[in-house]
C-alpha positions, 0 to 999 in steps of 0.5 A, a space after each residue: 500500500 503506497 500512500 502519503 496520508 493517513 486520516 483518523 476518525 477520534 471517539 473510538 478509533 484514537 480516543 477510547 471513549 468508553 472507557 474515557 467516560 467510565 472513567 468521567 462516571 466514577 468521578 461523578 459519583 464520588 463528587 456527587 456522593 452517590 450510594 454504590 447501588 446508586 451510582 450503578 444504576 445511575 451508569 446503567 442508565 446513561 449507557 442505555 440512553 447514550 447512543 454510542 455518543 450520538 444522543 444530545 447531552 442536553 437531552 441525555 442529560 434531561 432524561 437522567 435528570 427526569 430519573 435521578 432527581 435524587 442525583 441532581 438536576 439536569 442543568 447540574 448533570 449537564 454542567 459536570 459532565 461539560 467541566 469533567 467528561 473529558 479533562 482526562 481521556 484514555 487512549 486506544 490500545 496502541 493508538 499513541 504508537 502508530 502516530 508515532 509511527 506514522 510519522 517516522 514512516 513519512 505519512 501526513 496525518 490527520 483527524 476528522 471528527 464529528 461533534 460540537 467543537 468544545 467537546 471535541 476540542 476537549 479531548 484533543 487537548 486530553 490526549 495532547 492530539 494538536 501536536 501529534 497530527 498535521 491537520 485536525 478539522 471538527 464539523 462544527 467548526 467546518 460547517 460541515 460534517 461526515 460522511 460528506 466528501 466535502 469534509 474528507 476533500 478539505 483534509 486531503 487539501 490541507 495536508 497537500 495530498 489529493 484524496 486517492 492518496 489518503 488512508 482514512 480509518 475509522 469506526 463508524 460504518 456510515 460516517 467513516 467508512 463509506 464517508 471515506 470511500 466516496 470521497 476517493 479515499 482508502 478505506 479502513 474500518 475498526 471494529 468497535 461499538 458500530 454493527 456493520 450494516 448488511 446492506 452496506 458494501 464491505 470496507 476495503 480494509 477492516 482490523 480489528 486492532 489499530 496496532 494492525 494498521 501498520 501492517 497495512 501502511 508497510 504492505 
């Protein structure tokens, strides 16, 4: 595989959101003072209404509110979860060291995310990302969002290199994936949270560790 970029997706691709917002709910619970019983409930809940991040906060957190008055209200829910959900986050497995070796091997790199820009901007800033890529683009800043091409052409341009001459790798189907290949782009999935759809066109590529990705590049 001869390319000259490679392009990442952020929550569950280099940023393992999952265990990031353990992490930020166990916080919560001891701020909060929350019961054990009660602050396993209280987690249950926000994963069975989190939509692997693709619910609102604002009405994730009107509905836990709605459920838990007894852990406080929705506008107290939604304000710590904006200070803390992401002041510290947590890395995929190997995530740190394909940069890395990204890097070393000459690749331009990048991150297109899909999100609110101080969320986002957060977590960049938790895992130290604006100095370990070339570009990063975020949806709300751009005024436009995956899996429009439009995105996915813009990063190709900042970082020099024509679309056909990127790799692009992310988790979601739709979004990243198919995103990805209709703008010209290589494709690779990692499997995480996402089904893959059945009526969807398989990816070029699918790994199911990042690590993996660099056998890929040296190919």
């Amino acid at each position: 595989m001869r390319h000259a970029a490679v392009l990442f997706d952020l929550d569950e691709t280099l940023l393992d959101r999952r265990a990031s917002v353990e992490r930020y709910l166990l916080g919560h619970a001891r701020r909060a003072s929350l019961d054990p019983d009660l602050a396993v409930a209280y987690q249950a809940r926000f994963w069975a209404l989190d939509e692997n991040g693709h619910r609102a906060r604002a009405d994730l957190f009107a509905q836990l509110g709605a459920e838990f008055p007894m852990v406080g209200s929705h506008q107290d829910l939604l304000a710590d979860f904006i200070q803390h959900g992401f002041a510290t986050c947590e890395w995929i497995d190997g995530a740190e060291a394909v940069l890395g070796s990204c890097r070393t091997m000459g690749f331009r790199t990048g991150i297109i995310t899909n999100g609110p820009s101080g969320m986002q901007r957060s977590k960049l800033r938790a895992l130290g990302l604006d100095d370990r890529v070339d570009t990063i683009l975020v949806s709300e800043e751009e005024g436009v969002s995956k899996p429009s091409s439009e995105i996915f052409h813009r990063a190709a341009e900042r970082l020099g290199v024509r679309p056909e001459q990127c790799v692009f790798v992310g988790d979601n189907p739709l979004a990243d994936v198919d995103g990805a290949r209709r703008a010209g782009m290589l494709d690779v999935w990692i499997q995480r949270e996402f089904p893959w759809p059945p009526d969807l066109v398989a990816a070029t590529h699918s790994i199911t560790a990042l690590t993996t990705l660099m056998d890929l590049l040296s190919s």
